[in-house]
C-alpha positions as CSV (number, residue, x, y, z in Angstrom):
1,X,-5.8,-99.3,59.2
2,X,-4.9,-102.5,58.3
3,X,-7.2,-106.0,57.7
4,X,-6.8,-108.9,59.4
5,X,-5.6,-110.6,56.3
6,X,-2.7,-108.0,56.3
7,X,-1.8,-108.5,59.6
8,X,-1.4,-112.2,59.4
9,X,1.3,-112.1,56.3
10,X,3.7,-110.5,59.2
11,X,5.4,-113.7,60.3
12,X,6.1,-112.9,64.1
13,X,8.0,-115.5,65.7
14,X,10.1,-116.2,69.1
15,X,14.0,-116.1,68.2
16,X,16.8,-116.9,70.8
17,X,19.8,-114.1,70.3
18,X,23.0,-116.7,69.8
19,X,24.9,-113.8,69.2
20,X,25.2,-110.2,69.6
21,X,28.5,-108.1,68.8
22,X,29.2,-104.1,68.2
23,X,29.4,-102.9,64.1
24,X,32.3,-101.6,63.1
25,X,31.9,-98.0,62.1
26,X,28.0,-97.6,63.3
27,X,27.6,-96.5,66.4
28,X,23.7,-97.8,66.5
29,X,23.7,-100.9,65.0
30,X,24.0,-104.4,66.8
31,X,24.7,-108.1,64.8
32,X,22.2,-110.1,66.3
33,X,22.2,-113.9,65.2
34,X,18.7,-115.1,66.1
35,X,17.7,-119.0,66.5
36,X,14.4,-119.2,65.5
37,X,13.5,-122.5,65.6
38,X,16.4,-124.2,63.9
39,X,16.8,-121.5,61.4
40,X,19.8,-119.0,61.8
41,X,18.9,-115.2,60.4
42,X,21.6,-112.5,60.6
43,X,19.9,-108.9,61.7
44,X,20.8,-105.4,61.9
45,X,19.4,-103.6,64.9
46,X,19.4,-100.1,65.6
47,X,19.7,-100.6,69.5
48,X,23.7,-100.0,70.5
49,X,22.5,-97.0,72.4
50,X,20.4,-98.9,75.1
51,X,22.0,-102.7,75.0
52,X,25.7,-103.8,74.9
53,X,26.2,-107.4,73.3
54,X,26.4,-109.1,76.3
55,X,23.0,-108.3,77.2
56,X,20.9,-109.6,74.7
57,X,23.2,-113.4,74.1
58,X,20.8,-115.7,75.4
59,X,17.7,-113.6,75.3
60,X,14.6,-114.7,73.7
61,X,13.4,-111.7,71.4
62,X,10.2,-111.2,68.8
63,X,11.6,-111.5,65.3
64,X,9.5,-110.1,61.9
65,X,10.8,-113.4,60.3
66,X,9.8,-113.1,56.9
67,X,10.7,-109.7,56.4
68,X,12.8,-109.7,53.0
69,X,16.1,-109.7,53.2
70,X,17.6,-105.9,52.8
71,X,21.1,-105.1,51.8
72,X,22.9,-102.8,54.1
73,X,26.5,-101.3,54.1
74,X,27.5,-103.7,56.8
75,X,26.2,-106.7,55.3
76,X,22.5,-108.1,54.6
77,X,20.0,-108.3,57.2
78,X,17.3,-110.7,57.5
79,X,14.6,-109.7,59.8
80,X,13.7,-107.2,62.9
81,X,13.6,-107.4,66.3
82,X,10.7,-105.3,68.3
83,X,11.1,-103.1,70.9
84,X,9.4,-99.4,71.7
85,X,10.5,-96.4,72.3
86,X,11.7,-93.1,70.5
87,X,14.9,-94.3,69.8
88,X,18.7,-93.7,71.2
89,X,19.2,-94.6,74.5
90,X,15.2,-95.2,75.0
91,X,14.8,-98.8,73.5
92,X,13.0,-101.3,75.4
93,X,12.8,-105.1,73.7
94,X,10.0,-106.7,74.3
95,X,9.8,-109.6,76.9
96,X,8.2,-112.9,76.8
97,X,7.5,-115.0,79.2
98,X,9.0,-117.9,80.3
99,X,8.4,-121.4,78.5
100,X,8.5,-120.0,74.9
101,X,10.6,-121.4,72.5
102,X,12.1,-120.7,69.3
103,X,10.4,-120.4,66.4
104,X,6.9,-120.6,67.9
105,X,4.7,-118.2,66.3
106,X,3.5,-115.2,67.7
107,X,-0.5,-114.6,67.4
């Protein structure tokens, strides 16, 4: 369990996917450059088995945005996109609804 007062030190936040493109040499990960509100954050997401690029450009996503930065083999990634599922081909990002922007918090 978790308090309330951990809860609000997650920073959840609408992001706009500018870009998406394939990893070279993982076959799971996704580069997703997220707007979030005039910020620009570079993330690593495990989701190439259930979205091509040209899927997610465009989409408005829910970003962890102040999730510290962690070095990875293909470079450093700055956040997380949510989704559910149990992983591989069953990934399902999470939608939101029309009129949200980026950058707006999530409560």
């Amino acid at each position: 369990e978790c308090t309330i007062e951990d809860f609000v030190k997650v920073d959840l936040r609408v992001a706009k996917v500018v870009k998406a493109e394939a990893v070279e040499g993982a076959d799971k990960l996704l580069r997703l450059e997220l707007d979030i509100g005039g910020i620009t954050k570079n993330v690593f997401a495990g989701i190439a088995k259930a979205y091509k690029p040209e899927q997610l450009t465009g989409r408005l996503v829910i970003c962890v945005a102040n999730l510290k930065p962690r070095k990875m083999k293909f470079g450093i990634s700055e956040g997380m996109v949510l989704a559910a599922g149990p992983g591989g081909a069953e990934i399902f990002m999470l939608n939101i609804d029309e009129g949200a922007k980026p950058g707006q918090r999530i409560h």
